[in-house]
N, CA, C and O atoms as a GROMACS GRO file, in nm:
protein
  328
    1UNK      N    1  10.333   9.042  11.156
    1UNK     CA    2  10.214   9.008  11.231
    1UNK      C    3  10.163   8.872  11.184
    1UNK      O    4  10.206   8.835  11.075
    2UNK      N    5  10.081   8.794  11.247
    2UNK     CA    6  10.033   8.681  11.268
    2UNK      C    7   9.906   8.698  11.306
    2UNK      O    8   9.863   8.771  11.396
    3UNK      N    9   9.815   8.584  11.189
    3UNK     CA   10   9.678   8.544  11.228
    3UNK      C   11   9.609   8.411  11.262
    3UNK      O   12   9.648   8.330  11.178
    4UNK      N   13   9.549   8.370  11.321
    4UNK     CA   14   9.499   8.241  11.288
    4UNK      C   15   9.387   8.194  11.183
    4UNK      O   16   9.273   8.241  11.178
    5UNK      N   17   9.423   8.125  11.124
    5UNK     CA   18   9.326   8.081  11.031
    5UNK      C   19   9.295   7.899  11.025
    5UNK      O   20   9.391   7.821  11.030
    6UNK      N   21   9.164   7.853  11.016
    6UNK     CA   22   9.112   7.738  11.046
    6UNK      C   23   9.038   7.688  10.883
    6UNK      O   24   9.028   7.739  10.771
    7UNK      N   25   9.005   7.585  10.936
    7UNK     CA   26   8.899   7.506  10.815
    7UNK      C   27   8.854   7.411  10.904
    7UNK      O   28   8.930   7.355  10.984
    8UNK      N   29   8.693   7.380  10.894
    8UNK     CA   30   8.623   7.266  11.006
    8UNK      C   31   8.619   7.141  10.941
    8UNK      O   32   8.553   7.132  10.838
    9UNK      N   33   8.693   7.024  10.995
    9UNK     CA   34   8.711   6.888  10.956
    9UNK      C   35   8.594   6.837  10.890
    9UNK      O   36   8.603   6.739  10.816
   10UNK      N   37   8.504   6.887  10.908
   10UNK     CA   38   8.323   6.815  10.891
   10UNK      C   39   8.273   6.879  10.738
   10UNK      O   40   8.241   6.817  10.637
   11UNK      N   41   8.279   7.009  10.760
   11UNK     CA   42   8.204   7.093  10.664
   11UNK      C   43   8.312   7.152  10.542
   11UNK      O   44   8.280   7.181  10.427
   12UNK      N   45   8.479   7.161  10.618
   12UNK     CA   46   8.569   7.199  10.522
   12UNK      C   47   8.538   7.354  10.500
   12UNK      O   48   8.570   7.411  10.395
   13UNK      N   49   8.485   7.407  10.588
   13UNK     CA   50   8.436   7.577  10.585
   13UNK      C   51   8.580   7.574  10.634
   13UNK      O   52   8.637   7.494  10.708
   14UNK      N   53   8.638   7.718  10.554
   14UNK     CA   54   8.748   7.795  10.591
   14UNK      C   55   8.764   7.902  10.711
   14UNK      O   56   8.651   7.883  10.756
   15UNK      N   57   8.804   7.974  10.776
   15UNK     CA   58   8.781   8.130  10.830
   15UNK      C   59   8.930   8.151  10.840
   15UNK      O   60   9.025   8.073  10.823
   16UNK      N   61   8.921   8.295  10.876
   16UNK     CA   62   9.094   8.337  10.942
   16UNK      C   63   9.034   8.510  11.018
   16UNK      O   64   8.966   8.605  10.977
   17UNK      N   65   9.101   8.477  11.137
   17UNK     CA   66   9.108   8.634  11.174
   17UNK      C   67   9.203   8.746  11.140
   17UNK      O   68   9.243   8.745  11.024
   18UNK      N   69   9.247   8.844  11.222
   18UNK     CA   70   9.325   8.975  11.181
   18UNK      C   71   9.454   8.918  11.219
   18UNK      O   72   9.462   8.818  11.292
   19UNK      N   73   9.554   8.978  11.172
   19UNK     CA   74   9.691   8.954  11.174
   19UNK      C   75   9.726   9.074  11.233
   19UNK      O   76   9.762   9.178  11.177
   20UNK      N   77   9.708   9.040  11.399
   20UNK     CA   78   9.699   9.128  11.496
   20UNK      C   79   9.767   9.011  11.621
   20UNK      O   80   9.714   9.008  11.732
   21UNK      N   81   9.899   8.911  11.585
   21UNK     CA   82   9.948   8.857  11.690
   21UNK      C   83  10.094   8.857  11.692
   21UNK      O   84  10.150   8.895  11.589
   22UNK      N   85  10.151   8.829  11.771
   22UNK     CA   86  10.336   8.837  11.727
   22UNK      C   87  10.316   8.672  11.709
   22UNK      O   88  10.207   8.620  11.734
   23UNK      N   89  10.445   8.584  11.658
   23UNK     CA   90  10.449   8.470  11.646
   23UNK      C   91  10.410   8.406  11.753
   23UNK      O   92  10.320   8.323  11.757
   24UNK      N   93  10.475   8.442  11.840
   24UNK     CA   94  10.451   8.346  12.027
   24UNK      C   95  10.327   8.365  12.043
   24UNK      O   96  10.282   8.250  12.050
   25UNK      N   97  10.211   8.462  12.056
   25UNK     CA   98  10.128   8.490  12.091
   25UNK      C   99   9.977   8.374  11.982
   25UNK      O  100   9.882   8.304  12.017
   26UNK      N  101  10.036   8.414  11.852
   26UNK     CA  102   9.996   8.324  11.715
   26UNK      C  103   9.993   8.157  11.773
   26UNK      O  104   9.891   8.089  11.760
   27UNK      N  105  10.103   8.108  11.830
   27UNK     CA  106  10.080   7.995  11.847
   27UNK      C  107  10.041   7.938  11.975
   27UNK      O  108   9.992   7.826  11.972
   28UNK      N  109  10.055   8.001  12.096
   28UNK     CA  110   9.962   7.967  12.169
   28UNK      C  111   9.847   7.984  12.163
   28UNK      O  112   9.786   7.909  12.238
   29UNK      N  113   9.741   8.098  12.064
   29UNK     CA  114   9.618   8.054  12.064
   29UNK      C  115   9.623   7.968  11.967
   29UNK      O  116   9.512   7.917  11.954
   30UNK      N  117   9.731   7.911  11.863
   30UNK     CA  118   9.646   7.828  11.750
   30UNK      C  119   9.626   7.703  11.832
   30UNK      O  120   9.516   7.648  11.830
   31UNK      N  121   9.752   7.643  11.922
   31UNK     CA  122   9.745   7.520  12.038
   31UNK      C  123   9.615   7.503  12.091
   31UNK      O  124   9.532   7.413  12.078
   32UNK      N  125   9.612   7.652  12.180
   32UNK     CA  126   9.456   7.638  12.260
   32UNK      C  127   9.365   7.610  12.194
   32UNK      O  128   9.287   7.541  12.260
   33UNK      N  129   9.310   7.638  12.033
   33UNK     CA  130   9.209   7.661  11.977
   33UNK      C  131   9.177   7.494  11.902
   33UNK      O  132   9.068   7.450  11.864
   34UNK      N  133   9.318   7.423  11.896
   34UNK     CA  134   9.340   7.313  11.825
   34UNK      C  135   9.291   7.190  11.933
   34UNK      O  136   9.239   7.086  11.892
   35UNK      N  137   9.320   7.220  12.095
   35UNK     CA  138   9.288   7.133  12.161
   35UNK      C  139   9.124   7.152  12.247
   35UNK      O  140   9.059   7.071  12.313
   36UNK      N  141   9.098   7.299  12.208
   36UNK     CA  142   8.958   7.310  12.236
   36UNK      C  143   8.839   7.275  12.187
   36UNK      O  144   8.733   7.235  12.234
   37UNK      N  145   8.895   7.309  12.050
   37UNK     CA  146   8.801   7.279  11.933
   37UNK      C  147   8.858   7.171  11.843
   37UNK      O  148   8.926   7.211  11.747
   38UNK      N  149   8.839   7.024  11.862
   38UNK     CA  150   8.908   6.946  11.783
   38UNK      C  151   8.856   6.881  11.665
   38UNK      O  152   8.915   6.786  11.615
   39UNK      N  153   8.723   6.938  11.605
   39UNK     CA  154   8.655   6.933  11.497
   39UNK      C  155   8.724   7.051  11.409
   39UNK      O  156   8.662   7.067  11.304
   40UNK      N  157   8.838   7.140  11.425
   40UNK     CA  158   8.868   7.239  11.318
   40UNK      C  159   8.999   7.235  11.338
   40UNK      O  160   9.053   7.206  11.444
   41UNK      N  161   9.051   7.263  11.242
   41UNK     CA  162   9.182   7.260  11.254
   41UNK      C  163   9.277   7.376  11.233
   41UNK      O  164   9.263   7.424  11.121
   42UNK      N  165   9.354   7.426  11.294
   42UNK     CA  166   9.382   7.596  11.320
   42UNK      C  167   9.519   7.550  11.290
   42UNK      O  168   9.568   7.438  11.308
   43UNK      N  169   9.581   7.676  11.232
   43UNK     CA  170   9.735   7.718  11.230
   43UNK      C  171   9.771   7.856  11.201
   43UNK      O  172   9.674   7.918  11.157
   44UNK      N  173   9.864   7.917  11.210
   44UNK     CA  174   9.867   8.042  11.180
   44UNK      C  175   9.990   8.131  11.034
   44UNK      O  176  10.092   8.080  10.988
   45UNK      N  177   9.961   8.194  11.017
   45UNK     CA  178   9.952   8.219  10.871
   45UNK      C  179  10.027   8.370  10.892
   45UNK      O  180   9.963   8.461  10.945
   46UNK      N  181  10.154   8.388  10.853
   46UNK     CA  182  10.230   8.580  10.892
   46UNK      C  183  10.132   8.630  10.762
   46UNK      O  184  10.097   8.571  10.660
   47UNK      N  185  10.107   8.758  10.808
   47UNK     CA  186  10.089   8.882  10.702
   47UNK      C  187  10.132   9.029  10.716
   47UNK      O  188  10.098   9.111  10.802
   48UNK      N  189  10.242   9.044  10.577
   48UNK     CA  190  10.294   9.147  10.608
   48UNK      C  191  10.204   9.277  10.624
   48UNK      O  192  10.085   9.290  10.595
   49UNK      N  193  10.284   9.361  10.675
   49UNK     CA  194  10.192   9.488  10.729
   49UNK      C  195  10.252   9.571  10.584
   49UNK      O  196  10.370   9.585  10.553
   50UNK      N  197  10.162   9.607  10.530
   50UNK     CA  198  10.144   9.707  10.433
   50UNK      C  199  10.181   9.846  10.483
   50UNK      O  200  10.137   9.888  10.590
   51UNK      N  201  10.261   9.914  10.405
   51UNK     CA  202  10.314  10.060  10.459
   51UNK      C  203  10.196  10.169  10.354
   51UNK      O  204  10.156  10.125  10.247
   52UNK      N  205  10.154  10.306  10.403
   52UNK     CA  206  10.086  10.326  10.353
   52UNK      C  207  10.122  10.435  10.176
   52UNK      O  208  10.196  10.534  10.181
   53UNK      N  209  10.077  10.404  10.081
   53UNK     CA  210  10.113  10.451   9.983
   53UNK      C  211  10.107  10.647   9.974
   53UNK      O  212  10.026  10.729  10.016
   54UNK      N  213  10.239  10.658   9.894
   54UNK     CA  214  10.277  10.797   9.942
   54UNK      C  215  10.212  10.820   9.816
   54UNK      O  216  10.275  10.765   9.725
   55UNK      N  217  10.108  10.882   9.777
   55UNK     CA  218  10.038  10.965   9.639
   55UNK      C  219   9.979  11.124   9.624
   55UNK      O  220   9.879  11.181   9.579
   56UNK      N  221  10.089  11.152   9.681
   56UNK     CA  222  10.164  11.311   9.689
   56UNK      C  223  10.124  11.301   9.578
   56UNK      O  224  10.124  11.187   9.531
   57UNK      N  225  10.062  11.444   9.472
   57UNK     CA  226  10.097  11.457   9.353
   57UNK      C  227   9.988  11.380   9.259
   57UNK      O  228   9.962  11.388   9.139
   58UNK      N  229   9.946  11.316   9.347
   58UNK     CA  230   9.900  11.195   9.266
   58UNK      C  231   9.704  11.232   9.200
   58UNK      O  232   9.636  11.230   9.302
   59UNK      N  233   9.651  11.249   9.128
   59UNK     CA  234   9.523  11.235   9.117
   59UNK      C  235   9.430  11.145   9.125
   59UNK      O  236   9.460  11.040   9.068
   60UNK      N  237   9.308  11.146   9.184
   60UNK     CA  238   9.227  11.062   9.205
   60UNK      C  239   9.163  11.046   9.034
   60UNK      O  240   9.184  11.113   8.933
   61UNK      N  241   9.087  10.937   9.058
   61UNK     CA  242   9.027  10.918   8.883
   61UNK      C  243   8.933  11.014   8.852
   61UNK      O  244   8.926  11.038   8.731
   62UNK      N  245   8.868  11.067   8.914
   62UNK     CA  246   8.843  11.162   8.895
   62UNK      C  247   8.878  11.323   8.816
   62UNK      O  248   8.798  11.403   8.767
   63UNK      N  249   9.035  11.330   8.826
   63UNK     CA  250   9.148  11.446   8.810
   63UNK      C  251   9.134  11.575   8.932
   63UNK      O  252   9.191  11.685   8.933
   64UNK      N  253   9.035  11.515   9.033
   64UNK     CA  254   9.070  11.577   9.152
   64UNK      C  255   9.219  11.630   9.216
   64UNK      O  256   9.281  11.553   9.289
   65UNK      N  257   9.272  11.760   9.186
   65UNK     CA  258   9.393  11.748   9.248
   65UNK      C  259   9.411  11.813   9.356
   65UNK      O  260   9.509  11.886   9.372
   66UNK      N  261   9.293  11.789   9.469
   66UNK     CA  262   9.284  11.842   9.618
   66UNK      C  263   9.239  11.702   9.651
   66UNK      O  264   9.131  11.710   9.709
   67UNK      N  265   9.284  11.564   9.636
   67UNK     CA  266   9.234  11.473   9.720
   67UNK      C  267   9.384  11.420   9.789
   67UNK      O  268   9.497  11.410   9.740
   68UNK      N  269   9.344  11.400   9.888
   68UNK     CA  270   9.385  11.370   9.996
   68UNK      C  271   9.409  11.235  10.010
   68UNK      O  272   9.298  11.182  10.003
   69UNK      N  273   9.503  11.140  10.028
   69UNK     CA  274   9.527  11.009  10.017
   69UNK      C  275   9.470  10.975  10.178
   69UNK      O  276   9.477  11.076  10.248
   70UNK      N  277   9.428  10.882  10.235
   70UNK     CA  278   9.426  10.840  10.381
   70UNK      C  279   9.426  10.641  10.380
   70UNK      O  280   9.379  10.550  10.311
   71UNK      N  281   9.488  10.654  10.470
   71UNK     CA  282   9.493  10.485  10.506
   71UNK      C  283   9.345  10.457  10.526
   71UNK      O  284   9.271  10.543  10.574
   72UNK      N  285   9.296  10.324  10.485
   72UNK     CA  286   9.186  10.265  10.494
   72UNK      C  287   9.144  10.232  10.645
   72UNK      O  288   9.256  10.270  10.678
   73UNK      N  289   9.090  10.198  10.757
   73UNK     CA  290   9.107  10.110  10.869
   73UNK      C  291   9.059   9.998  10.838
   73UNK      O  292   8.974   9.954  10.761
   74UNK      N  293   9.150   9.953  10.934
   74UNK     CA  294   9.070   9.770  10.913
   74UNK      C  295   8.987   9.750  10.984
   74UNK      O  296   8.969   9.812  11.088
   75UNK      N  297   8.917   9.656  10.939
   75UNK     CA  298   8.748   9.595  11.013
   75UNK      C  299   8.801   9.591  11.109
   75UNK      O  300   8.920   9.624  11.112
   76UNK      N  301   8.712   9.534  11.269
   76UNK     CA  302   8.702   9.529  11.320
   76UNK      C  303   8.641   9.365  11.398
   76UNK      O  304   8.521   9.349  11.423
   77UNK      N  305   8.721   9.282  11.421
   77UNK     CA  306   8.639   9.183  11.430
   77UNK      C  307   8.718   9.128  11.546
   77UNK      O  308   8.835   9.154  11.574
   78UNK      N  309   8.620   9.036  11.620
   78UNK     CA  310   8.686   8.989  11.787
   78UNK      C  311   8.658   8.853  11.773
   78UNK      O  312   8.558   8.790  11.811
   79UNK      N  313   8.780   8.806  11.701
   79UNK     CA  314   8.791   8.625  11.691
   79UNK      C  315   8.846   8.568  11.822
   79UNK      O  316   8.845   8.445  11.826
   80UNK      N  317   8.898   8.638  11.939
   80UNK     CA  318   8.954   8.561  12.033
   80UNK      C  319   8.849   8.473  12.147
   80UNK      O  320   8.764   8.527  12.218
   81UNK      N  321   8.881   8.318  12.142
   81UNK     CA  322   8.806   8.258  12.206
   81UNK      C  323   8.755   8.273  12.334
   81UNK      O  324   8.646   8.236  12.378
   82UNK      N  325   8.863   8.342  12.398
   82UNK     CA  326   8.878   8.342  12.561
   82UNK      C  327   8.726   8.527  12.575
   82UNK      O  328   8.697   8.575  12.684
   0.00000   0.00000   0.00000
């Protein structure tokens, strides 16, 4: 997966969104975003997708040994310009 991530020419503020694009998809918005917004400068950045950890067996710090492992969700955030 693929995200875009920027820094603004002026202020040098960073951001990046979710790595929620395939490559093709990654670089046509970084294009669009580069010729829309030409005070920031965008490119895009892969991040691997994390598989979720198997901790069968496993105790919480606690020594809980009825806890239940669950995947975290990810935030939720709507960086697309359009």
């Amino acid at each position: 997966m693929f995200k875009i991530a920027w820094t603004s020419k002026i202020t040098g503020a960073p951001g990046w969104g979710e790595a929620i694009y395939t490559e093709e998809e990654a670089v046509r918005w970084r294009d669009w975003a580069n010729k829309k917004y030409p005070d920031i400068s965008h490119w895009i950045e892969t991040e691997d997708v994390l598989k979720p950890l198997n901790l069968k067996g496993h105790r919480c710090s606690y020594g809980d040994l009825t806890f239940v492992a669950h995947t975290t969700p990810p935030t939720s955030h709507d960086n697309s310009p359009i």
